[in-house]
C-alpha positions as CSV (number, residue, x, y, z in Angstrom):
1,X,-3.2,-16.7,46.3
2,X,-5.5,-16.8,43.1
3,X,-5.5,-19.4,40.5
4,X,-7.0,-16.9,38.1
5,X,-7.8,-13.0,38.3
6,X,-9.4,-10.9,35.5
7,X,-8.5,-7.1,36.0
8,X,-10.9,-4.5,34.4
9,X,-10.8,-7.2,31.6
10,X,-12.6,-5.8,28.6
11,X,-12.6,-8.0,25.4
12,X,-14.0,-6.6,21.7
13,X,-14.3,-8.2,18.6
14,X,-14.4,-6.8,14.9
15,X,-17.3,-7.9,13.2
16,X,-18.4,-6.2,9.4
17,X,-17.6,-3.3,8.3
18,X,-14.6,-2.8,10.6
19,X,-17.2,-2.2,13.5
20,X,-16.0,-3.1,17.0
21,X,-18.5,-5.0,19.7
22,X,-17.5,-5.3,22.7
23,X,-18.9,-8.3,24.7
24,X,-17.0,-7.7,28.5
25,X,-16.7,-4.2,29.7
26,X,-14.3,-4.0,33.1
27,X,-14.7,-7.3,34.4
28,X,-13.2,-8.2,38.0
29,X,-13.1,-11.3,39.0
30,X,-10.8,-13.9,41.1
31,X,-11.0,-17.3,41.1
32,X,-9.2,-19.2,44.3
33,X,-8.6,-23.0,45.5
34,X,-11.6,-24.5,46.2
35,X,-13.6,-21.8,45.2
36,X,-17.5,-22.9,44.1
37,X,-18.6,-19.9,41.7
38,X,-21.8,-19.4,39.6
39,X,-22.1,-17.5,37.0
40,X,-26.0,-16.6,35.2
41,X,-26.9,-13.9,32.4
42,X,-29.4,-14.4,29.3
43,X,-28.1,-15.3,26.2
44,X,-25.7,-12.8,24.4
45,X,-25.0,-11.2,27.8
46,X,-21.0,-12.8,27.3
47,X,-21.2,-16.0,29.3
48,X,-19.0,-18.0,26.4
49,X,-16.6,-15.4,26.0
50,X,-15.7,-15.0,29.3
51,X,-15.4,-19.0,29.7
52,X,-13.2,-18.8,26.9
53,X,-11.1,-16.4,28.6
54,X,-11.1,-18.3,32.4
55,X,-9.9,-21.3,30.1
56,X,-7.2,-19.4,28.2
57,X,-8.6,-19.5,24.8
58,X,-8.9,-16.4,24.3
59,X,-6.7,-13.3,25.4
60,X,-8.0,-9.9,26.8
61,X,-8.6,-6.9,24.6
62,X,-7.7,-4.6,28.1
63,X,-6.9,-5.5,31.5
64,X,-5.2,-7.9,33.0
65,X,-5.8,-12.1,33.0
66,X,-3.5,-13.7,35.6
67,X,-3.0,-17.4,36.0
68,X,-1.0,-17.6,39.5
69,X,0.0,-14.3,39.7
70,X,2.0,-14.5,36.2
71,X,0.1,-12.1,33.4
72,X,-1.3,-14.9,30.5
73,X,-0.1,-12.4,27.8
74,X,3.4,-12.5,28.5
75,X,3.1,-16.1,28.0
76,X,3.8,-18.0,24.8
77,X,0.9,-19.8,23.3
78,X,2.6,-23.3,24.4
79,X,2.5,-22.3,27.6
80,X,-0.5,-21.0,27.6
81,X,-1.6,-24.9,26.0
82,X,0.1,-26.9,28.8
83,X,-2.2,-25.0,31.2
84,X,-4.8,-25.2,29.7
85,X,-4.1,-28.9,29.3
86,X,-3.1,-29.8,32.6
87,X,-4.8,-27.1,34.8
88,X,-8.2,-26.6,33.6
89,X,-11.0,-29.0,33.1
90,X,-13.8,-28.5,30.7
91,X,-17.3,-29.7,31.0
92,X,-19.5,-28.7,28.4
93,X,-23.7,-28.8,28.0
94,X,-23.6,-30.9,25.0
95,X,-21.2,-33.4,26.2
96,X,-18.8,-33.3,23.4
97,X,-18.1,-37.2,23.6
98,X,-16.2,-38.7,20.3
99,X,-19.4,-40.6,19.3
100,X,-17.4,-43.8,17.8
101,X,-15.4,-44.0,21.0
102,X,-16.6,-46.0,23.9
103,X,-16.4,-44.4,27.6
104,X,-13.0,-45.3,28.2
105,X,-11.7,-44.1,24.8
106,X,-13.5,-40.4,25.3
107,X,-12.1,-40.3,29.3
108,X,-8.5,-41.4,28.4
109,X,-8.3,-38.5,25.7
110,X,-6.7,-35.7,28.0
111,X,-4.1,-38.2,29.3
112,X,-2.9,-39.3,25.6
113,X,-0.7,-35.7,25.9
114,X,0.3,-36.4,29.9
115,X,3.8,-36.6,30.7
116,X,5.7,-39.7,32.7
117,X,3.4,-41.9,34.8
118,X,0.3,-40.2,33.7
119,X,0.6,-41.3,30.2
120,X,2.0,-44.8,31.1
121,X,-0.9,-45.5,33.5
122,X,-3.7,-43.7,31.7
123,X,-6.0,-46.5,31.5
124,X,-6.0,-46.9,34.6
125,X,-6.6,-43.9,36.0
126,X,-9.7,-43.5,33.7
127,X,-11.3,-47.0,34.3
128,X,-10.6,-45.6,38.2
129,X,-12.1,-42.2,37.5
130,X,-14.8,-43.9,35.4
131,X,-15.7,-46.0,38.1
132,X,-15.6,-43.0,40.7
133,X,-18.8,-41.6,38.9
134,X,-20.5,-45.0,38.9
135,X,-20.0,-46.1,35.1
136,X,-17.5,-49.2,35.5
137,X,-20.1,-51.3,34.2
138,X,-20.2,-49.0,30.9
139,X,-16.2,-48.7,29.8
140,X,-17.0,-50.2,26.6
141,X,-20.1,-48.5,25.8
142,X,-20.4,-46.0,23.2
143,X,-21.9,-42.3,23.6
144,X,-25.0,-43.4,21.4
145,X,-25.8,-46.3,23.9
146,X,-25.9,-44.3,27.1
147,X,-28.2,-41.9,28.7
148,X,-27.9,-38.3,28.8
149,X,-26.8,-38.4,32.6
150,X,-24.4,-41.0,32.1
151,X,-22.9,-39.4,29.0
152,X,-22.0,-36.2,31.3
153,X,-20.5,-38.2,33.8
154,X,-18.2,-39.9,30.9
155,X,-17.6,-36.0,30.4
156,X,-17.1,-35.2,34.0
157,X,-14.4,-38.2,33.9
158,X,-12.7,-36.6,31.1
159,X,-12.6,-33.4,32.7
160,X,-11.1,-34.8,36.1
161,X,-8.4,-37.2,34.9
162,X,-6.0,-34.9,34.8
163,X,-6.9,-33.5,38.2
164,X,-7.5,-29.7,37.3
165,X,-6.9,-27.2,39.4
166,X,-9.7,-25.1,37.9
167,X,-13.2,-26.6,36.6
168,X,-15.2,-24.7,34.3
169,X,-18.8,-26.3,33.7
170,X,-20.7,-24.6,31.3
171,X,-24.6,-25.5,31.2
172,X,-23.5,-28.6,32.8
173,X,-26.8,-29.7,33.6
174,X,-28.7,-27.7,30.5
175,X,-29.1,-31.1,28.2
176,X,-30.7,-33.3,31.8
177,X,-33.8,-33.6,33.1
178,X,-34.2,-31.5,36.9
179,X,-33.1,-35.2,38.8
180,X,-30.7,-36.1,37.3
181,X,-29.2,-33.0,37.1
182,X,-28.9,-32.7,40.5
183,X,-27.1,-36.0,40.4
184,X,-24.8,-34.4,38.2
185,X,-24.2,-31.6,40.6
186,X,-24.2,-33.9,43.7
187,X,-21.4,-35.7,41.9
188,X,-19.0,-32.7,41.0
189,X,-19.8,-31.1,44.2
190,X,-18.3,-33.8,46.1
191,X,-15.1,-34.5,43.5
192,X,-14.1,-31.2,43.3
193,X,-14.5,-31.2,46.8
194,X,-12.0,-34.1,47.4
195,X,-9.5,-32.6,44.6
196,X,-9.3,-29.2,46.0
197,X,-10.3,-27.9,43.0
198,X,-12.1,-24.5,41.9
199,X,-15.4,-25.0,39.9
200,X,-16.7,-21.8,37.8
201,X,-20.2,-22.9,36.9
202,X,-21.9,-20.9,34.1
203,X,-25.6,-21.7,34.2
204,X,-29.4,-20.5,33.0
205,X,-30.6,-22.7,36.1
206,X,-31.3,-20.6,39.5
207,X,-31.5,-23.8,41.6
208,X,-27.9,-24.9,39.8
209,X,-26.8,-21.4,40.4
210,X,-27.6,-21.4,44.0
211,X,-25.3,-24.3,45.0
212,X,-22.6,-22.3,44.3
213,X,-20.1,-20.6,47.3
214,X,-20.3,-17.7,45.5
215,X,-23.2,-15.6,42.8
216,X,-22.4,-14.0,39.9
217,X,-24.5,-12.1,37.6
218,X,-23.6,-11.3,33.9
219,X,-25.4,-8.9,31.9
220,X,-24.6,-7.2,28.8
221,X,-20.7,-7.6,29.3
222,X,-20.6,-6.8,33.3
223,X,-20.3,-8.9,35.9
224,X,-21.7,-8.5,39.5
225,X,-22.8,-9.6,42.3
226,X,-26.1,-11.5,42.4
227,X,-27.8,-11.1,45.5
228,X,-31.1,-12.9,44.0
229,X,-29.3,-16.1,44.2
230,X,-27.4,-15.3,46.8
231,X,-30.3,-14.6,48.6
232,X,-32.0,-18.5,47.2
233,X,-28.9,-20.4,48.2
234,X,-29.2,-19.5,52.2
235,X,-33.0,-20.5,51.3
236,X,-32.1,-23.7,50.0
237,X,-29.2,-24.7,52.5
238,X,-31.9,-23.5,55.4
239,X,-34.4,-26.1,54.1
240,X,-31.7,-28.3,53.8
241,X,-31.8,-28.8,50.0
């Protein structure tokens, strides 16, 4: 069963003049448990738009958008927020930490809205989850004293305390240096991998790309296959990168 399925999605927005642009034409796509999906295009070719739409911020202008099997636009926005909330984890290129919170304060954030024992023993499970990506010695740091690498794995913690069901990472790696990149990568890889969870990983990196279970190509609103990757991933895993 999928956690999310587009269906001949097609989203336009007005811009001046009453024009229409329309930045997805027909997408397919389904999105499963455990699922490891990259997703490259250029710039302008609908990458954000269509992460807004995985992540329920935006609706379909056409098609269908299913979050387990139920169609998001018969949904009411609440609904559609709780989900989005408790379901889906963002990680974003920039980071997007609070800048005069410390670690803890930014990973703790998503459990401030958690129901029953989540919200009771939210400190906790950030220090935990903050210690799972190797920063227990920096819960009182702020943004501005840590590196780029360990600011995205603050983010990372944010993104997981919730345990997601779907990831979405968007130019996770885009802000890091090639290393520790990879150390960024290693590091979901293996998380998502213990929480069952589906990561959708939208990237300009071919090697980033290539870890992936599954390649994606988006260009100029359609998605397909892309074999090019595809084709670099069984390189990489034969080499044993």
């Amino acid at each position: 069963m999928s956690l999310l399925e587009l269906d001949d999605v097609t989203r336009t927005v007005q811009i001046a003049d009453s024009d229409a642009l329309t930045i997805l034409t027909g997408v397919d796509l389904e999105v499963d448990a455990g699922d490891r999906v990259s997703i490259v295009g250029r710039s302008g070719s609908g990458k954000s738009t269509l992460l807004n739409l995985l992540g329920l911020l935006d609706l379909p202008t056409t098609g269908e958008l299913r979050w387990d099997c139920v169609d998001v636009r018969s949904m009411r926005s609440g609904h559609r927020d709780r989900i989005r909330g408790r379901e889906i984890g963002f990680i974003f290129q920039q980071f997007n930490l609070l800048e005069g919170r410390t670690a803890m304060e930014n990973a703790v954030v998503p459990l401030l809205y958690a129901d029953g024992t989540s919200f009771w023993r939210r400190e906790r499970i950030a220090r935990e989850m903050l210690e799972r990506v190797g920063l227990g010695h920096r819960l009182d740091s702020l943004p501005s004293s840590l590196s780029g690498g360990e600011q995205q794995r603050v983010a990372i913690a944010r993104a997981l305390v919730r345990t997601p069901r779907v990831i979405l990472a968007d130019e996770p790696t885009g802000a890091l240096d090639l290393e520790t990149g990879q150390s960024v990568m290693d590091l979901l890889d293996e998380i998502v991998a213990e929480q069952g969870a589906a990561l959708v990983t939208i990237t300009h990196d071919p090697a980033i790309a290539a870890r992936g279970d599954r390649h994606l190509r988006l260009d100029s609103g359609v998605l397909t296959v892309d074999e090019a990757t595809a084709a670099a991933a069984v390189e990489q895993r034969a080499v044993g990168l």
